[in-house]
C-alpha positions as CSV (number, residue, x, y, z in Angstrom):
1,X,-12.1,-0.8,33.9
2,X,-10.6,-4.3,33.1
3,X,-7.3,-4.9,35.0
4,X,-4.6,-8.1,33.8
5,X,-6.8,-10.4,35.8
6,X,-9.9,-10.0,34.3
7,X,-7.1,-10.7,30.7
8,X,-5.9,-13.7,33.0
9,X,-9.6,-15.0,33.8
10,X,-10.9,-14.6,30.2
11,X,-8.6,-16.1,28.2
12,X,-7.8,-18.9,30.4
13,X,-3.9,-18.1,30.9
14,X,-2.2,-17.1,33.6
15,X,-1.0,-13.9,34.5
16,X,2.3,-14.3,34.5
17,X,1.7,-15.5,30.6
18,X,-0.7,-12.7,30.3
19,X,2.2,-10.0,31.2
20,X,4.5,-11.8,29.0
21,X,2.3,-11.1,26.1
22,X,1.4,-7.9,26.9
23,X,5.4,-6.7,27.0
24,X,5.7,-8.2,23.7
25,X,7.9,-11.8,25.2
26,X,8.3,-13.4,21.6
27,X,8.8,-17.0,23.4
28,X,5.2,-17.2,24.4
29,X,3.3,-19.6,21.8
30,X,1.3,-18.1,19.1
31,X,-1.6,-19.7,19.5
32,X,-1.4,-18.3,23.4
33,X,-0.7,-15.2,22.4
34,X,-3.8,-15.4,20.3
35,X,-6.2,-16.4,23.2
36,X,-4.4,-13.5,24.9
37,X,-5.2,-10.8,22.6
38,X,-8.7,-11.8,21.8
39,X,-9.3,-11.3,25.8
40,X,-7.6,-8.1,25.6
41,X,-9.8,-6.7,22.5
42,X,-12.7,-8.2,24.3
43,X,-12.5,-6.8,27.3
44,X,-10.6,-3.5,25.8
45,X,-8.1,-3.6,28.1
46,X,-5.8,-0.2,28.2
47,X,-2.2,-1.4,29.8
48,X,-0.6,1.3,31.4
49,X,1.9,2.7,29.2
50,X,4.3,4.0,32.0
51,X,4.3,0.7,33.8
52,X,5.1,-1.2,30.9
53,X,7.8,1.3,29.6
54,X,9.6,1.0,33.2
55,X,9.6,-2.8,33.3
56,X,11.1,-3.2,29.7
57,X,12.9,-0.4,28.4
58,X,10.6,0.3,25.6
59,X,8.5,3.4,24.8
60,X,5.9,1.1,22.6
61,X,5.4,3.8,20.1
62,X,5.6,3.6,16.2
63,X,6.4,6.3,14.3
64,X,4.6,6.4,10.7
65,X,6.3,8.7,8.2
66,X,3.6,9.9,5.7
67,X,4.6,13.2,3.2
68,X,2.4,16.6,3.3
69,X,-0.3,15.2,0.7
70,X,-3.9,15.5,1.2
71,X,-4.3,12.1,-0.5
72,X,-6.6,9.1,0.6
73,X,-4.1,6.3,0.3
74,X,-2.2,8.2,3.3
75,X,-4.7,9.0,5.5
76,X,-6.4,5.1,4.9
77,X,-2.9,3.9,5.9
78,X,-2.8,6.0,8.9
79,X,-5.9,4.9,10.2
80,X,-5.4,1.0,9.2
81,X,-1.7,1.7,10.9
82,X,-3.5,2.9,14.0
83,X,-5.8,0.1,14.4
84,X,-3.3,-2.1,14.0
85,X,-1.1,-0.9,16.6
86,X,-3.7,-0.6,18.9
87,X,-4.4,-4.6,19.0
88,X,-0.9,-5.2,20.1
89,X,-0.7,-2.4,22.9
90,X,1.4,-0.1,21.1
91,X,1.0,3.7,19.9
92,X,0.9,5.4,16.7
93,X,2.1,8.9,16.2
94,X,2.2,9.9,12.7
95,X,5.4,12.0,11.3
96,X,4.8,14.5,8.4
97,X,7.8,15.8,6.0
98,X,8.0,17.9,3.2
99,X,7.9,16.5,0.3
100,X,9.8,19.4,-1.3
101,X,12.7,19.3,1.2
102,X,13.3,15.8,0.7
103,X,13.3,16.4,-3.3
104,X,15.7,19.3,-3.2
105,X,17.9,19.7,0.6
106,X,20.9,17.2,0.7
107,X,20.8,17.9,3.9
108,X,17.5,16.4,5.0
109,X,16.8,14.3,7.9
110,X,13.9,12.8,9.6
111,X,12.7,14.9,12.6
112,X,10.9,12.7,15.0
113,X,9.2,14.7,18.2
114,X,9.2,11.3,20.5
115,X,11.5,8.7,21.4
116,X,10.2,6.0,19.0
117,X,11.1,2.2,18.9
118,X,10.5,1.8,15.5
119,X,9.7,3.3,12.1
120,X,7.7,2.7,9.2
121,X,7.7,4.3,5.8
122,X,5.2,4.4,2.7
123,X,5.8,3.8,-0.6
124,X,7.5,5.6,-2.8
125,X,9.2,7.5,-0.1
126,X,10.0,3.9,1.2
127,X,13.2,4.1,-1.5
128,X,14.1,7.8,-1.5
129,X,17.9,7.8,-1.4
130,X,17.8,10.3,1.1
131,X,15.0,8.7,3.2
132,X,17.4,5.3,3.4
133,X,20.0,7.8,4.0
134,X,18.3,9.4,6.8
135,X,16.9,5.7,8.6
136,X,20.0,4.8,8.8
137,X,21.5,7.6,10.9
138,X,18.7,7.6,12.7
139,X,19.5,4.0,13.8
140,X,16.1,2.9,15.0
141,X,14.4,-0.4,13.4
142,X,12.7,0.3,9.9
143,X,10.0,-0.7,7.8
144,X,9.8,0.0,4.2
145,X,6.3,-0.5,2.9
146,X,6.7,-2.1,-1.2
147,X,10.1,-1.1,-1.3
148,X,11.8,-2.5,-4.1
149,X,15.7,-1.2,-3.7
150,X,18.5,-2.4,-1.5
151,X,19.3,-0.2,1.7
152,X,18.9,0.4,5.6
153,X,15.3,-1.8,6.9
154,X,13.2,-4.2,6.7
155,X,10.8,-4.4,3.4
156,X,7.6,-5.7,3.1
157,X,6.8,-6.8,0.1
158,X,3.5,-5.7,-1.9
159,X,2.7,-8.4,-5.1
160,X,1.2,-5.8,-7.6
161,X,3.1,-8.0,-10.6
162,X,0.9,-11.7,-10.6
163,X,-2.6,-9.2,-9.9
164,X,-1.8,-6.7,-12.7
165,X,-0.5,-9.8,-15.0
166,X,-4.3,-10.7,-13.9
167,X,-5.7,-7.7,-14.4
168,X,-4.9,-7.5,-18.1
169,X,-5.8,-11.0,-18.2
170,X,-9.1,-10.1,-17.8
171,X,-9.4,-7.7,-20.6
172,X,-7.6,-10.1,-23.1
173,X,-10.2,-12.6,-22.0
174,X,-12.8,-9.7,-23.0
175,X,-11.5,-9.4,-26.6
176,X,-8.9,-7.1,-26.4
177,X,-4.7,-7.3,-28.2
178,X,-4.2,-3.7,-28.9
179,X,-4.3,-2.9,-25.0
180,X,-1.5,0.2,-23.9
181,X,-0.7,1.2,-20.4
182,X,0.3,4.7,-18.5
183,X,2.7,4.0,-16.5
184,X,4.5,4.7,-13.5
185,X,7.0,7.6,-13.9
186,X,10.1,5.7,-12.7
187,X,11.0,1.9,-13.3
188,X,12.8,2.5,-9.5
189,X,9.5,2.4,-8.0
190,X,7.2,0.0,-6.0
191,X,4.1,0.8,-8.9
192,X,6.8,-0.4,-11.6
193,X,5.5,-3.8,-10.5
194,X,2.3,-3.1,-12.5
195,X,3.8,-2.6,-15.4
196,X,6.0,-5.9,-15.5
197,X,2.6,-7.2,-14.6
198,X,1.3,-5.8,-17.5
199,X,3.7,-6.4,-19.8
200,X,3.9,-10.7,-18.5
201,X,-0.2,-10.9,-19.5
202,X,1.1,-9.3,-22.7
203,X,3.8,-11.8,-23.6
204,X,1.7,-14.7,-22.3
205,X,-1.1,-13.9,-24.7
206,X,1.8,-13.5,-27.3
207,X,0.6,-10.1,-28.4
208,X,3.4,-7.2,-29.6
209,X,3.9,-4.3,-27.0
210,X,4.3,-1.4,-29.3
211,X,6.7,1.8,-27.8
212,X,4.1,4.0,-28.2
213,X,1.9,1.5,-26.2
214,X,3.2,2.3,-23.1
215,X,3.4,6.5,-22.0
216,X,5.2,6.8,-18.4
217,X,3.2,9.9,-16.2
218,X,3.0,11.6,-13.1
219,X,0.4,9.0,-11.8
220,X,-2.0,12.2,-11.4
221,X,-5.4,13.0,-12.8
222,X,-4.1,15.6,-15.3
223,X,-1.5,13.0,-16.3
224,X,-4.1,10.8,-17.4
225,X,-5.6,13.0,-19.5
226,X,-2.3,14.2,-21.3
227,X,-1.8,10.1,-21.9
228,X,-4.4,9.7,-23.3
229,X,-4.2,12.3,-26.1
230,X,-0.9,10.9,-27.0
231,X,-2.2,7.4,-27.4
232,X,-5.2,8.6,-29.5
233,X,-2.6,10.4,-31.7
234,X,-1.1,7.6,-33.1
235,X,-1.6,5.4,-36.1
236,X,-2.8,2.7,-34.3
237,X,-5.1,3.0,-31.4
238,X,-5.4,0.8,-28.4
239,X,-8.9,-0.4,-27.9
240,X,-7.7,-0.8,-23.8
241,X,-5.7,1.8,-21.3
242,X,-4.5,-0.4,-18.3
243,X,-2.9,3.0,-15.8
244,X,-1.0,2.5,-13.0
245,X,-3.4,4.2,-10.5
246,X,-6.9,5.3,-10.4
247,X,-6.0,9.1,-10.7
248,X,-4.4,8.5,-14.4
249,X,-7.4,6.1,-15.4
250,X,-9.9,8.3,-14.4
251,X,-8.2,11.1,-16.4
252,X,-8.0,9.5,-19.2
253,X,-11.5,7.6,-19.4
254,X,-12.7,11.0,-18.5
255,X,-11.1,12.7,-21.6
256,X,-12.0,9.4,-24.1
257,X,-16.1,10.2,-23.0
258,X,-15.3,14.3,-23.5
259,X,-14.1,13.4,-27.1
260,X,-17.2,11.1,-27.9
261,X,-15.7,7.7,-27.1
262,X,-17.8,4.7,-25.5
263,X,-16.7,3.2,-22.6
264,X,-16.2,0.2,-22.7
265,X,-17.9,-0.3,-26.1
266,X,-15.1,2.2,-28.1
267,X,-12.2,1.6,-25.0
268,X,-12.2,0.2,-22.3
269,X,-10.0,1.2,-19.0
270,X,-8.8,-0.7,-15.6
271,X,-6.9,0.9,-13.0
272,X,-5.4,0.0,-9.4
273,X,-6.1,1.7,-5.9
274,X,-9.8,1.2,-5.6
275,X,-9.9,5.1,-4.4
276,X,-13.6,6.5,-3.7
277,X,-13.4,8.1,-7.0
278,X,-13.2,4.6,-8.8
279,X,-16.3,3.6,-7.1
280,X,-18.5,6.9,-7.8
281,X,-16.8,6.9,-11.3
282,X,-19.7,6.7,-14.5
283,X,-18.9,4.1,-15.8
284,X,-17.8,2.4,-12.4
285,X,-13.8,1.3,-12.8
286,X,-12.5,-2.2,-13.1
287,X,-9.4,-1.9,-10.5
288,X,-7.4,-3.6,-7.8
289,X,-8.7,-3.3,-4.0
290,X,-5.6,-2.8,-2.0
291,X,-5.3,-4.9,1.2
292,X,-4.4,-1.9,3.8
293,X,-5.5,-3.7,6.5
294,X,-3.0,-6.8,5.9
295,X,-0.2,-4.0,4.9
296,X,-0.6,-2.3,8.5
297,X,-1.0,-5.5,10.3
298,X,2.3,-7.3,8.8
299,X,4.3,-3.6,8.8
300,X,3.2,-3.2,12.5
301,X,4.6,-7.0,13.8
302,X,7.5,-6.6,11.8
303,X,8.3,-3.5,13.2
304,X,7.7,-4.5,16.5
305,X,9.5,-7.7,16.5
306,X,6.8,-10.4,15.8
307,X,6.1,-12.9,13.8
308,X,3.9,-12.5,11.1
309,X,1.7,-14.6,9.1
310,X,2.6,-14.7,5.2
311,X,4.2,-11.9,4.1
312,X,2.7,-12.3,0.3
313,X,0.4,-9.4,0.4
314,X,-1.5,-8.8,-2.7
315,X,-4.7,-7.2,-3.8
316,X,-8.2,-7.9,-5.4
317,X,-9.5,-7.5,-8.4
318,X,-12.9,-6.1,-8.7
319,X,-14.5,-6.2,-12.5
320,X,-16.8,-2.8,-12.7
321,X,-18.4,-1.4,-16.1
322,X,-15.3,0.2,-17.6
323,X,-13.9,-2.9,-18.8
324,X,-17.2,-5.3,-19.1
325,X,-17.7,-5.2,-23.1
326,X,-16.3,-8.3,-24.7
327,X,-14.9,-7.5,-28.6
C-alpha cells in the first residue's frame, strides 16, 4: 500500500507540501497541487480519513442531495460526483428526499445521517423555496447545481442558453422557419435557459414565434406526446419541435411516426440530455451531450473550497438523423 512518501518520491515534492495538499492547504501552488494529485491517482493512494479528520477539524465528506427518482440524469451525477470526490481525498454519501414532502410539508427539512462539510444540490431542486429555506438553517456550505434564483449558496452556473440558441441554429441552417418548442414547465427553472435559447436563434434568424409555437409540459415522455397533438392541431404546423429534454422529444417524435409522419423528411425533432434513449432512438436524436463530468468536478472544488478552472460549463451538440433533412 502506498504511504505519503511514496506521494513525496513520485511527484517530486516534499512531504510536508504533500500533507499540505492532501488536507486541502489552498496556499499551495496549483501547478504543485497538480503534480501532487497525479502521484496520488497514480499510485492510488487512500489517506487515512481519521488522521486527517483529527489534524484539521474536517470530516471530508460531501453530502449530494438527489430526490426519490429512478431517473438516469441522477444516478450519472452521482457517480460523476463520486469520482470526482475521490481525486481530491474526500467522500461522497448521497442523501435521498421525497420529492412529495418537499412539494407539499411546509415543514420540511433536509435530514442528513453524517456530519457533512458541505452540500450540493441538483437542479431543479437546486431553487425549491423550501430547499433554500432548509440550506440555510442547516448552515453548512452549499452548492446549487444551474440554479438560476437568488438565496442561501453558491451557484454554479450551467450555459444551456448560447448551445440551445445553437441548437436551433442548426435546424434553421437545414431549412426550417416554422420551428415550435415544448418547453419547460416553469420559466423559474434552470431548463428555462433553453427556451431563451431557443427563442435568441428565433429572433436572430428574424422569424415570428407564434403563441401556439411554444406548449410548456411536464418535461416527461407522456408530455411529449400530449405536445405534440396540440401542435399538429393547429392551422399552421411547425415543420420542427425543438423540447426541452429528451423524454418530451422522444414522445413526441414517437407520436409524429405513429400518425404517419417522416422523420426528418415531414418534421424534424432535437432535444437536450443525450439520455440512452436518444441514442437507441429510430431515427437517432439530434441533442445536446451534457458535460457531467465538468459539473461534478467544478461543484466538488467549489464545495470544498478550491479553485476551479472556468466555471462556463456548457454542453455539446451532437447532429443524429432526426434533424439531418435539409428543406
Amino acid at each position: 500500500m502506498a504511504t505519503i512518501k511514496d506521494v513525496a518520491e513520485k511527484s517530486g515534492i516534499s512531504i510536508k507540501t504533500v500533507s499540505r495538499v492532501i488536507n486541502g492547504v489552498e496556499t499551495v501552488r496549483p501547478n504543485v497541487r497538480a503534480k501532487v494529485e497525479a502521484a496520488i491517482r497514480a499510485l492510488n493512494y487512500r489517506p487515512a480519513l481519521a488522521a486527517r479528520q483529527l489534524v484539521t477539524g474536517r470530516n471530508f465528506i460531501l453530502v449530494l442531495l438527489v430526490p426519490d427518482a429512478a431517473h438516469w440524469y441522477y444516478s450519472n451525477m452521482v457517480l460523476c460526483m463520486a469520482q470526482a470526490c475521490r481525486l481530491v481525498g474526500w467522500h461522497l454519501v448521497v442523501e435521498v428526499f421525497e420529492r412529495k414532502a418537499l412539494e407539499e410539508d411546509d415543514n420540511w427539512t433536509i435530514g442528513l445521517s453524517c456530519n457533512a462539510d458541505a452540500v450540493i444540490v441538483l437542479p431543479p431542486w437546486s431553487d425549491h423555496p423550501r430547499m433554500l429555506c432548509s440550506l440555510e438553517a442547516l448552515g453548512l456550505p452549499a452548492v446549487r447545481i444551474a440554479g438560476r434564483e437568488p438565496g442561501y449558496g453558491m451557484i454554479l452556473e450551467i450555459h444551456d442558453r448560447a448551445i440551445s440558441c445553437e441548437l436551433v441554429t442548426h435546424l434553421i441552417a437545414q431549412g426550417h422557419q416554422r420551428i415550435a418548442m415544448i418547453a419547460p414547465p416553469s420559466d423559474r427553472i434552470a431548463s428555462e435557459e433553453r427556451h431563451l435559447g431557443y427563442r435568441d436563434a428565433m429572433a436572430a434568424a428574424g422569424l415570428e414565434v407564434p403563441a401556439s409555437f411554444v406548449l410548456r409540459s411536464d418535461m416527461q415522455v407522456s408530455g411529449g406526446e400530449e405536445a405534440f397533438r396540440h401542435l399538429m392541431a393547429q392551422p399552421i404546423r411547425p415543420t420542427a419541435i425543438f423540447a426541452a429534454n429528451d423524454g418530451m422529444a422522444l414522445g413526441a417524435m414517437t407520436m409524429a411516426l405513429r400518425l404517419g409522419f417522416r422523420v426528418p423528411q415531414d418534421l424534424a425533432f432535437v432535444g437536450f440530455d443525450n439520455s440512452p434513449e436518444s441514442r437507441c432512438a429510430y431515427p437517432s436524436l439530434t441533442t445536446v451531450a451534457q458535460p457531467f463530468e465538468d459539473v461534478a468536478r467544478t461543484a466538488v472544488l467549489m464545495a470544498i473550497g478550491r479553485e476551479t478552472p472556468d466555471r462556463f460549463i456548457r454542453g455539446e451538440i451532437l447532429i443524429r438523423e432526426s434533424s439531418l433533412c435539409p428543406r
